[in-house]
C-alpha positions as CSV (number, residue, x, y, z in Angstrom):
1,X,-20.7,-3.2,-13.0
2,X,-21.5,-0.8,-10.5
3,X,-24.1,-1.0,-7.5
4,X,-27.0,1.8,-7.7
5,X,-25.6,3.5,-4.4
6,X,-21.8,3.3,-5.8
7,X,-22.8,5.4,-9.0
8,X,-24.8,8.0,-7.1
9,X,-22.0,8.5,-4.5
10,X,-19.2,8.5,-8.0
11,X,-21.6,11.2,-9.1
12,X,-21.9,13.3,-6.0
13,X,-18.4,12.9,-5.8
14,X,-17.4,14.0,-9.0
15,X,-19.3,17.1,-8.7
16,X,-17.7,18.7,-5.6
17,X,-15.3,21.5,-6.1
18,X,-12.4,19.3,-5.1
19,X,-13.0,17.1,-7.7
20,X,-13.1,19.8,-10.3
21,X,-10.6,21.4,-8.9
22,X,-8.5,17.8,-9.6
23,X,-9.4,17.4,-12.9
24,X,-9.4,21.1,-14.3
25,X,-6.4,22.9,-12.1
26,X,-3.0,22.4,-13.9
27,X,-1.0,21.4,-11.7
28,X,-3.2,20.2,-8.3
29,X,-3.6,16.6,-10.2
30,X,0.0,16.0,-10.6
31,X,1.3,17.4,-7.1
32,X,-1.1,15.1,-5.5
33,X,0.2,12.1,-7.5
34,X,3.6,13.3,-6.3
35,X,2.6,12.8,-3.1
36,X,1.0,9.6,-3.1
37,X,3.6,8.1,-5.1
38,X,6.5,9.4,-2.7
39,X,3.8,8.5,0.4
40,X,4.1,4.5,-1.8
41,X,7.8,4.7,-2.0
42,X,8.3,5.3,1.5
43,X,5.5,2.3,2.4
44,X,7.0,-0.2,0.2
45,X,11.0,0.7,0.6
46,X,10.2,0.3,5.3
47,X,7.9,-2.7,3.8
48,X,10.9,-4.4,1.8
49,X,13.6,-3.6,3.8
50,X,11.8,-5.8,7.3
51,X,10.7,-8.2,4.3
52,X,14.1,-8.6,3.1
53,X,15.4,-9.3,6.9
54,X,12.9,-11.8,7.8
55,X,14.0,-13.7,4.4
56,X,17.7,-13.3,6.0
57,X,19.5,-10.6,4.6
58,X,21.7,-8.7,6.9
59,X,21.1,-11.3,10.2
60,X,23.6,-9.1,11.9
61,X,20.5,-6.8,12.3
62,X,17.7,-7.4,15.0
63,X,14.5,-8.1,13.7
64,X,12.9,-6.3,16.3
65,X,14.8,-3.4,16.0
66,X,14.5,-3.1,12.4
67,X,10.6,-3.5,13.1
68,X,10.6,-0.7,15.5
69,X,12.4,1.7,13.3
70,X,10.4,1.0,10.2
71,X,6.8,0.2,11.0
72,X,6.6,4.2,12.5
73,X,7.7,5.1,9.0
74,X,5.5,2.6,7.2
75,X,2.4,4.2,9.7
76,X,3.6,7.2,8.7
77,X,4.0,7.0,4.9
78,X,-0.1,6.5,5.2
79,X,-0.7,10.1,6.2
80,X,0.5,11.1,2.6
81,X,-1.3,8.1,1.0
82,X,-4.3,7.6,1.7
83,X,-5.6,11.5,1.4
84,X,-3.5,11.7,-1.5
85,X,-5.1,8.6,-2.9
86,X,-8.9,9.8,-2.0
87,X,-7.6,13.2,-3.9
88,X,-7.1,11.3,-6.8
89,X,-10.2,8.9,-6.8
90,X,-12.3,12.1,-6.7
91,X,-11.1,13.3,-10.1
92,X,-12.7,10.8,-11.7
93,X,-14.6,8.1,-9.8
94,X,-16.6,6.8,-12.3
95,X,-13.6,5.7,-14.5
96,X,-11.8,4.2,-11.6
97,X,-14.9,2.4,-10.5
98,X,-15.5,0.7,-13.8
99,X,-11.5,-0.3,-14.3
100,X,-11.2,-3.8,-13.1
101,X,-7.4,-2.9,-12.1
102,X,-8.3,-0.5,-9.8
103,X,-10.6,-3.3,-8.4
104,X,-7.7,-5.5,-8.4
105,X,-5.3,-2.7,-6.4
106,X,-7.8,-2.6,-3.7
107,X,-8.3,-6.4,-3.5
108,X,-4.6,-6.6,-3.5
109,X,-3.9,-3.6,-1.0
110,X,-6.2,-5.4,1.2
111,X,-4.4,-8.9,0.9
112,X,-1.4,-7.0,1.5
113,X,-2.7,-5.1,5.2
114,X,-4.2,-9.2,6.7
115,X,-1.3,-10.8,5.8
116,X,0.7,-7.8,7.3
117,X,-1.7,-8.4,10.7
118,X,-1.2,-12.4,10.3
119,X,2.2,-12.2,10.2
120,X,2.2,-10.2,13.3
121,X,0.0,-11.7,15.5
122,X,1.0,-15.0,14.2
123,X,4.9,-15.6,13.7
124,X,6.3,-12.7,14.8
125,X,5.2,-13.4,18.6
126,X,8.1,-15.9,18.5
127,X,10.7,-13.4,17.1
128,X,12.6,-13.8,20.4
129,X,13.9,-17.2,19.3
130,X,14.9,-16.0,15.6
131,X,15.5,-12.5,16.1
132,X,19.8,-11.8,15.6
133,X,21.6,-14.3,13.4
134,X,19.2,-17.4,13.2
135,X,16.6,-17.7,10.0
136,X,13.3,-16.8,10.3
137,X,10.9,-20.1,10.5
138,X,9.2,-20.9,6.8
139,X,6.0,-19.1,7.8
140,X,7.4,-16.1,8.5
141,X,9.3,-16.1,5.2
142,X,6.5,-17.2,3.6
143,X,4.9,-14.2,5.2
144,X,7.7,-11.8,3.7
145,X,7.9,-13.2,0.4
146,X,4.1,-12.9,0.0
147,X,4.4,-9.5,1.4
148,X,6.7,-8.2,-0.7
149,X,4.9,-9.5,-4.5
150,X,1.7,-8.3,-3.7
151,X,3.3,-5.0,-3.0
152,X,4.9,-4.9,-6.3
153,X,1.6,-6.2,-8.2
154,X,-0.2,-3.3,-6.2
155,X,2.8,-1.2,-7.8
156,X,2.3,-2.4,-10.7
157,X,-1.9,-2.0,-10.7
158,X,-1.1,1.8,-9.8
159,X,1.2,2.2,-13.1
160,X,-1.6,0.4,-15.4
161,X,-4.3,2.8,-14.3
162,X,-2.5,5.5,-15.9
163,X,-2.8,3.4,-19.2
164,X,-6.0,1.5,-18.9
């Protein structure tokens, strides 16, 4: 169920020219879901490839480093996402509103970004002591396996949308 200022801000927002212009143009919607999906793959491939480190594959490879060369990308990958994303809310905001999977990709994008920042203000301040060869500590796995299902349930809630 919607709150009253929810469905008046859904309406205004379905009414603006960019939102028309999403739902009648031919080929606006789809470009824009090109981008956000490509704007995901990049997110979720930096996301899994630090996850899969931390859970000790390749322990040849510095943590830290890998950090550092994947977290600008992950940063990054949000430039395409999240305007991409707004684009595609605006086509139809009512319907997303009311779809308790959209709910549910929000609720999970959000578990997904604090235990992202717990992780790094947590665990990862000790990465000097398990950063080349050694295993990560159990949290910080615990961290990365966590990490890495909710990003492929928020996957997953982005694919249902298109069928719910």
């Amino acid at each position: 169920m919607e709150a009253g200022w929810l469905s008046v801000l859904a309406g205004w927002l379905a009414a603006t020219p960019v939102a028309a212009a999403m739902r009648d143009g031919v080929w606006l919607y789809p470009v824009v879901e090109t981008v956000h999906i490509a704007g995901f793959a990049i997110l979720v491939g930096a996301v899994v490839l630090f996850d899969l480190r931390v859970l000790g594959c390749a322990r040849n490879l510095s943590v830290r480093a890998l950090g550092a060369h994947l977290l600008p990308w992950a940063a990054a990958s949000l430039l395409l996402i999240v305007p991409a994303g707004l684009l595609l809310f605006a086509s139809q905001p009512r319907d997303f509103l009311a779809n308790p999977v959209f709910a549910l990709k929000l609720a999970l994008i959000a578990l997904a970004g604090v235990n992202a920042l717990v992780f790094h203000i947590g665990v990862y301040r000790g990465v000097s002591a398990w950063d080349v060869a050694m295993p990560a500590p159990a949290g910080a796995q615990a961290h990365a396996a966590l990490s890495m299902l909710v990003w492929f349930a928020v996957i997953a809630c982005g694919r249902l949308l298109a069928y719910t």
